[in-house]
C-alpha positions in Angstrom: -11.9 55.8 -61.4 -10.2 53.0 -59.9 -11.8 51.9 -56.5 -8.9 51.2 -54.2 -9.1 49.2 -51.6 -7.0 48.6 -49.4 -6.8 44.9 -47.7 -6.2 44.9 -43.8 -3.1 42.5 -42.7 -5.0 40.9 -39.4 -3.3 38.9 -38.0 -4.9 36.5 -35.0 -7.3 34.4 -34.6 -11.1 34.9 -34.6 -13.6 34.7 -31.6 -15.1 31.3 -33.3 -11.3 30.0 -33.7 -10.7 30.6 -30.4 -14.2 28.9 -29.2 -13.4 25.7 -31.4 -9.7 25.5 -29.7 -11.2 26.2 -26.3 -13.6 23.3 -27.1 -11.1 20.8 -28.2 -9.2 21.6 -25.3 -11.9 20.4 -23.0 -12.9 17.5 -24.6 -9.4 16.3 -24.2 -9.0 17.4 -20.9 -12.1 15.8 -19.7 -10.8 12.2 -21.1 -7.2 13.1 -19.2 -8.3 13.7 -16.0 -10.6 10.5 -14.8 -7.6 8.3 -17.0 -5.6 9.7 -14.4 -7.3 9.4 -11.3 -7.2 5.5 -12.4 -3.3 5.7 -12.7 -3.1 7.4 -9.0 -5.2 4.2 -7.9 -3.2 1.6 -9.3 0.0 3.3 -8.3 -1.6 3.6 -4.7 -2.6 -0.3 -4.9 0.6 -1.5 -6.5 2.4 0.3 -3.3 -0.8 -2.0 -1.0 0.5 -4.8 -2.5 4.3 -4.2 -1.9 3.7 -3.3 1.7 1.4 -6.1 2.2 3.8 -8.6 0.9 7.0 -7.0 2.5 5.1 -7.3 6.3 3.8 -11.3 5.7 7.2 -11.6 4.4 8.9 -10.3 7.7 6.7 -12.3 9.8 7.2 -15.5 8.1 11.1 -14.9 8.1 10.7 -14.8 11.7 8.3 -17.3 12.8 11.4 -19.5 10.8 14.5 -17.9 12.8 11.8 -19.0 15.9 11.4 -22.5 14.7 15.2 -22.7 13.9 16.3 -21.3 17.2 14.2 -24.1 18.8 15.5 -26.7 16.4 18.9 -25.8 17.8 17.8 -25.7 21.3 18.9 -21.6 21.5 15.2 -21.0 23.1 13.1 -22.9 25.5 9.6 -22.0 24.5 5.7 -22.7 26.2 3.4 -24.9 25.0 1.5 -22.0 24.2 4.3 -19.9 22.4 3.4 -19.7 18.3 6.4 -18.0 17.5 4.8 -14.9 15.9 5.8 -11.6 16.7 3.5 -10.2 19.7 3.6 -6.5 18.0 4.7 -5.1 14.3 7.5 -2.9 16.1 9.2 -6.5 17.3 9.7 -6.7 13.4 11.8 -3.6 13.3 13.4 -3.8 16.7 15.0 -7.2 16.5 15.8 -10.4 18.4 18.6 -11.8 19.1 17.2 -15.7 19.3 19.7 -17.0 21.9 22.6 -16.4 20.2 21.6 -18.0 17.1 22.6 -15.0 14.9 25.3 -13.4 17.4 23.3 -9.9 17.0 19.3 -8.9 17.1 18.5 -9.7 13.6 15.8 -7.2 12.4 13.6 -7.9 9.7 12.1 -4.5 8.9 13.8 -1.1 8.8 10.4 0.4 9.6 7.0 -0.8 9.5 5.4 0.3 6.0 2.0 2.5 6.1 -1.4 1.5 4.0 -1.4 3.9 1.5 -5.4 4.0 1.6 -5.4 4.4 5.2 -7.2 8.1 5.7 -7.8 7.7 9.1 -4.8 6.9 10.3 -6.1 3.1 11.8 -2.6 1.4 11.0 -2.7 -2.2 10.0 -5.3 -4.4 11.0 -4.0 -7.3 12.6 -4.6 -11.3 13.0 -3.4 -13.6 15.8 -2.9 -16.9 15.0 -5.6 -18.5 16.5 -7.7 -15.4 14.8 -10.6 -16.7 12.0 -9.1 -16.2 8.1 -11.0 -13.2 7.9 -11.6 -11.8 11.6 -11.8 -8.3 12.1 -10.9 -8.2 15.7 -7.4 -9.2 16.9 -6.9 -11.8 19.6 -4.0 -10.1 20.8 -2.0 -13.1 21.6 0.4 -12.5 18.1 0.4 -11.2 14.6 0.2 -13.8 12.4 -1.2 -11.5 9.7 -1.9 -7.7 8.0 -4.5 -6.6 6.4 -5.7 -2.8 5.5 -8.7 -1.2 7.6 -9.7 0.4 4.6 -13.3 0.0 3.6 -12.8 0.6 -0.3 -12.7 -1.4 -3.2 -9.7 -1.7 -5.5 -10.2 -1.5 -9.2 -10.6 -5.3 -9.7 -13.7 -4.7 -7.4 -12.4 -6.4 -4.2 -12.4 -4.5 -0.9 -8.5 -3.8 0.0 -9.3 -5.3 3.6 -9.3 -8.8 2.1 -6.2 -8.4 0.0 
């Protein structure tokens, strides 16, 4: 007598297939996930950067309209005027610099937000006759922005002293 035997068509995978896939999945996820948190940082830090930058920018380009409006004798100033903006919202609002211009000439369309700021602090803010690195604003102009965040960026420098 002939044995038959009949072969079963199975088709699927087995439970230590499915354990080896499930394990290669996590190995890859696990070297995905930190790579990017990294790549949410740097985007957050290039974005720092560019706001940083586009602020000094805007206070720079009107500390010169100041210096050019007195040039042209379109402003009488006091000895103790720096020509700094006394607020960030001056930036957006606009002066018109006696004339010089015809029209308030604005220099931001808004003022840019710290994209590390969790606490909603705002820009920290320097007066000219503020220390380099002073925390505490002497309230007399903004001369310069920094971030109140207290982390570091991914050089290893706090983002308050960018």
């Amino acid at each position: 007598m002939q044995s038959q035997c009949k072969k079963l068509n199975v088709d699927g995978l087995t439970l230590i297939e499915l354990v080896i896939a499930l394990a290669i999945l996590a190995i890859l996820a696990s070297a995905v996930i930190p790579m990017a948190e990294v790549t949410i940082q740097r985007t957050k830090e290039i974005e720092l950067k560019r706001n940083l930058r586009q602020i000094r920018s805007a206070v720079d380009a009107y500390k010169a309209d100041f210096d050019d409006a007195v040039l042209k004798k379109k402003i009488t100033t006091s000895i103790d005027e720096t020509g700094y903006p006394e607020s960030l919202e001056e930036l957006v609002n606009g002066k018109d610099w006696g004339g010089l211009y015809g029209y308030n000439k604005k220099y931001l369309r808004r003022i840019p937000s710290d994209p590390f700021d969790e606490f909603e602090l705002g820009w920290g803010v320097r007066s000219y006759s503020d220390d380099y690195d002073s925390t505490v604003w002497g309230g007399e102009d903004i001369y310069d922005v920094y971030s109140q965040s207290d982390k570091y960026g991914l050089d290893g420098t706090p983002y308050n002293k960018w």
